[in-house]
KOLGU-248987 format. One record per residue (C-alpha): residue in one letter; x, y, z. Coordinates in steps of 0.5 Angstrom, whole numbers, plus 2048, in hexadecimal, padded with zeros to 3 digits. Example, Ala and Ser with C-alpha at 12.3 -4.5 7.8 and 13.67 -1.06 7.14 Angstrom:
A8197F7810;S81B7FE80E;
//
This chain:
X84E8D2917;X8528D691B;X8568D091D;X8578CD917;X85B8D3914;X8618D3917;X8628CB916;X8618CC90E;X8668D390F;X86A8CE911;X8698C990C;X86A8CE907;X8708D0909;X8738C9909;X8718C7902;X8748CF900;X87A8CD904;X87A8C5900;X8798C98FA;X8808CE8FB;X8838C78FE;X8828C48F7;X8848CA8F3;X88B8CB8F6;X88C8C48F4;X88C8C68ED;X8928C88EA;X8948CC8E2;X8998C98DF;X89C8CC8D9;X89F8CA8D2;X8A48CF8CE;X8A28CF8C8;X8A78CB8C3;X8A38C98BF;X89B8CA8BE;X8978CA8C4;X8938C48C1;X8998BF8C0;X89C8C18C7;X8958BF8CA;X8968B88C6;X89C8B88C9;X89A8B98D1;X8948B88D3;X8968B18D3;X89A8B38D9;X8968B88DC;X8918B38DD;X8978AE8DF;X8978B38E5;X8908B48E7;X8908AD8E8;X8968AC8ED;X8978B38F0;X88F8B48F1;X8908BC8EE;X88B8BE8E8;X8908C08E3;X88E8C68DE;X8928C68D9;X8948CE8D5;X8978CD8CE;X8978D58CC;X8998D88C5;X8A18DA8C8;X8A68D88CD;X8A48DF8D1;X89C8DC8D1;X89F8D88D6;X8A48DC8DA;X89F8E18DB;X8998DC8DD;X89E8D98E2;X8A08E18E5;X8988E28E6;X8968DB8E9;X8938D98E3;X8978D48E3;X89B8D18E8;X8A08CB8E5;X8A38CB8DE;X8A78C88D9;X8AC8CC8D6;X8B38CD8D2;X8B98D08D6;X8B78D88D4;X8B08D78D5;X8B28D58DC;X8B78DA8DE;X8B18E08DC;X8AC8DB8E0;X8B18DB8E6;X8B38E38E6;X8AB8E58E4;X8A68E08E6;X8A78DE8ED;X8AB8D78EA;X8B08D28EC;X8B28CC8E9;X8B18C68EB;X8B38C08E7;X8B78BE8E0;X8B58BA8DA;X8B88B48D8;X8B98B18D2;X8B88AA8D0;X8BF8A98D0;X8C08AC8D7;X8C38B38D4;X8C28BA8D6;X8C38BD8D1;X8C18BF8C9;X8C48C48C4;X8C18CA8C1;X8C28C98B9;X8C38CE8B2;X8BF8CA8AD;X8BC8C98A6;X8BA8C68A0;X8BE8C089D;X8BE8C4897;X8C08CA899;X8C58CD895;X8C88CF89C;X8CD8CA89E;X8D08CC8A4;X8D18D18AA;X8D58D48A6;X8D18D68A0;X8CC8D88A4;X8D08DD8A8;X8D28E08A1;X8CB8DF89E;X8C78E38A4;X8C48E989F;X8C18E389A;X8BF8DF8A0;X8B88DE8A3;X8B98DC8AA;X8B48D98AF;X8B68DA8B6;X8B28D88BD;X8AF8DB8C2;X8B18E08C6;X8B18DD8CC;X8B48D58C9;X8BA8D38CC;X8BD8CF8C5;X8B88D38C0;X8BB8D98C2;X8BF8DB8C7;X8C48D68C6;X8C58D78BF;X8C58DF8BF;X8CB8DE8C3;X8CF8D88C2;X8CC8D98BA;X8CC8E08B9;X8D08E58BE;X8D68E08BD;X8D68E18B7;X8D58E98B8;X8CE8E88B4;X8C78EC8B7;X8C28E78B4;X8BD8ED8B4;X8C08F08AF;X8C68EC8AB;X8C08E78A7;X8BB8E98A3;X8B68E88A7;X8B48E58AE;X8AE8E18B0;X8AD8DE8B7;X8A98D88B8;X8A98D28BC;X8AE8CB8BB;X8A88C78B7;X8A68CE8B3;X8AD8CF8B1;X8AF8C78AF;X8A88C88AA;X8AB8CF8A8;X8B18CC8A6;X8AE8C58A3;X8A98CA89E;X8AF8CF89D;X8AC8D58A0;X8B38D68A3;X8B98D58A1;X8BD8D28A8;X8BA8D28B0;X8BB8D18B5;X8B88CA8BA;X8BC8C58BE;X8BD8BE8BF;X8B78BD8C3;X8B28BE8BE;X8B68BB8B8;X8B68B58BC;X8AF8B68BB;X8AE8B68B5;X8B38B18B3;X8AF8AC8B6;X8A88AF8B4;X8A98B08AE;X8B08AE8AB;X8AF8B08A3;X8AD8B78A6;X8B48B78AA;X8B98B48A4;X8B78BA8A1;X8BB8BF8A6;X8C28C18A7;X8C58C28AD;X8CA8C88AC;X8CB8CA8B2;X8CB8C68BA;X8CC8CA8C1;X8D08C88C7;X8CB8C58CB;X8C58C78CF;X8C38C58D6;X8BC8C28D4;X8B68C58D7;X8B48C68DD;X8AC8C68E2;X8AB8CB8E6;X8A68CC8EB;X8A48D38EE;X8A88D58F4;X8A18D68F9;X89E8D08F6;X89B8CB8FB;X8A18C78FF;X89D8C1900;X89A8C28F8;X8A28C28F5;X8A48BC8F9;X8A08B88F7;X8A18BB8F0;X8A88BA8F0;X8A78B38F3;X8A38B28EC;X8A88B58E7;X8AE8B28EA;X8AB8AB8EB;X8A88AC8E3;X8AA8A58DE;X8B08A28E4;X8AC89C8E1;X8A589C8DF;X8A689B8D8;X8A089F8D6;X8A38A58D9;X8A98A48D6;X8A58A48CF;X8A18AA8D1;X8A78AE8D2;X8AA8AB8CB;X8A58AE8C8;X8A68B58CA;X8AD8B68C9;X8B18B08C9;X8B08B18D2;X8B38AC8D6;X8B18B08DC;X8B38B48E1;X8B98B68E6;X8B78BB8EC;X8BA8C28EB;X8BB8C98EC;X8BC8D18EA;X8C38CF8E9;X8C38CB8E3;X8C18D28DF;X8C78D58E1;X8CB8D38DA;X8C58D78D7;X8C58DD8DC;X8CD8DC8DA;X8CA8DC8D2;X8C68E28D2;X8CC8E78D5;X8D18E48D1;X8CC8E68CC;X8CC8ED8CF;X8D28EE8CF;X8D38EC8C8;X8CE8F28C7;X8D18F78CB;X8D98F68C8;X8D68F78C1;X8D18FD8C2;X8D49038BE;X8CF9088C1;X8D29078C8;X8D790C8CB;X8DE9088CD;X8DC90B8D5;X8D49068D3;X8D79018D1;X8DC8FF8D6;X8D79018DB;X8D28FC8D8;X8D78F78D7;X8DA8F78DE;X8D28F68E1;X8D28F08DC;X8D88ED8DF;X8D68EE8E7;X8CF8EA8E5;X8D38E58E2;X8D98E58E8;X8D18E48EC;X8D08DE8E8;X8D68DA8EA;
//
């Protein structure tokens, strides 16, 4: 017995260390939330199952309620790779450990899409300029806080160019995601929101009807489509061969291809980096800024300091 013992020990240890072996080989990957977790699940796992069988890798998806689910699954480890919009990435770089490592494509081999103002083709609001004239009688649906197009590329170029703080020029504020604000909009909960090119895309190919229904009042400069990011710790040998996946994802197969089209009218990937989100690093000052050299409860000494701190991390960026 007593000879026995170390042997099963070892056999003990082995199989533990087989067991850890296989657990570091699973891999959390998050979806932010631009429509209901159910409809984003249907869009994905196709994917996500493509990549089990290519890299190996047994990949749990995580489709939380809100953009910062994800980022704050992603800063505890819970997660270690996600999908996100340029906003949400900047947070998951400075606050969770992330670093992006791939860009989206679209089908007709851009990369880039619009944020939107939008509302019913019915609306007796006809044109940007009835609504910036109209806010105390608007309802208006905005994004996530974290969303790149539903939020802040709107609050900026929209908003603040146009000296308006959205949180108190309308007569109410609702935050939602892009597919809750386009069945807002088509029900007339809300007089105008804001949404983008991507997911208006969608609609027009699912559901055209729905789709005549709306007017474009308002498009932005273009957005940098978004970006994959892993976190910084993970395994080397787990990210090559997930970067190997993604970026040789639908080159031909025209399976891939279709599975891609269905999530966002993707065509694939290109490999990327933390540089591409600094025009939305450059974005979120800009809009700070705006802030700034329009807030009347601070001194003249304040404002210039303040203002001053904004242009070197601006100079940093260049």
């Amino acid at each position: 017995m007593l000879r026995l013992l170390p042997r099963v020990t070892l056999a003990a240890l082995a199989a533990l260390s087989l067991s850890l072996s296989t657990q570091a080989q699973e891999i959390g990957f998050g979806i932010i939330a631009t429509d209901s977790a159910s409809t984003q699940r249907e869009r994905w796992e196709p994917f996500f199952r493509d990549m089990e069988k290519k890299t190996g890798l047994k990949i749990n998806a995580f489709y939380a309620p809100d953009y910062a689910g994800v980022i704050e699954a992603m800063r505890f480890n819970k997660i270690q790779v996600a999908w996100y919009g340029n906003k949400a990435a900047m947070e998951a770089v400075d606050r969770a450990q992330g670093e992006v490592f791939a860009q989206v494509m679209y089908a007709d081999g851009s990369y880039g899409y619009h944020g939107l103002l939008i509302t019913h083709r019915d609306s007796p609001y006809q044109s940007l300029d009835d609504v910036l004239k109209n806010t105390k009688s608007i309802n208006l649906g905005i994004g996530d806080p974290n969303s790149t197009s539903g939020f802040l590329v709107p609050t900026y170029y929209l908003f603040a160019q146009n000296s308006l703080d959205h949180r108190t020029a309308f007569k109410t504020v609702r935050n939602a995601s892009h597919g809750a604000n386009i069945q807002a909009v088509l029900a007339r909960q809300v007089d105008v929101a804001t949404n983008n090119t991507e997911d208006m895309g969608k609609l027009e190919s699912a559901r055209p009807e729905q789709f005549a229904q709306i007017r474009v009042l308002w498009k932005s400069p273009l957005i940098p489509s978004d970006p994959f990011v892993w976190r910084k710790d993970l395994d080397p040998a787990v990210k090559a061969r997930l970067k190997t996946f993604v970026l040789g994802y639908a080159k031909t197969d025209p399976a891939e291809k279709a599975t891609l089209k269905v999530i966002y009218n993707y065509g694939g990937f290109r490999e990327s980096s933390n540089a591409q989100l600094l025009p939305i690093r450059q974005l979120e000052l800009f809009k700070e800024r705006r802030r700034i050299e329009t807030d009347d409860k601070l001194g003249a000494d304040e404002r210039a300091r303040q203002l001053a701190e904004i242009d070197r991390k601006l100079a940093a960026l260049k």
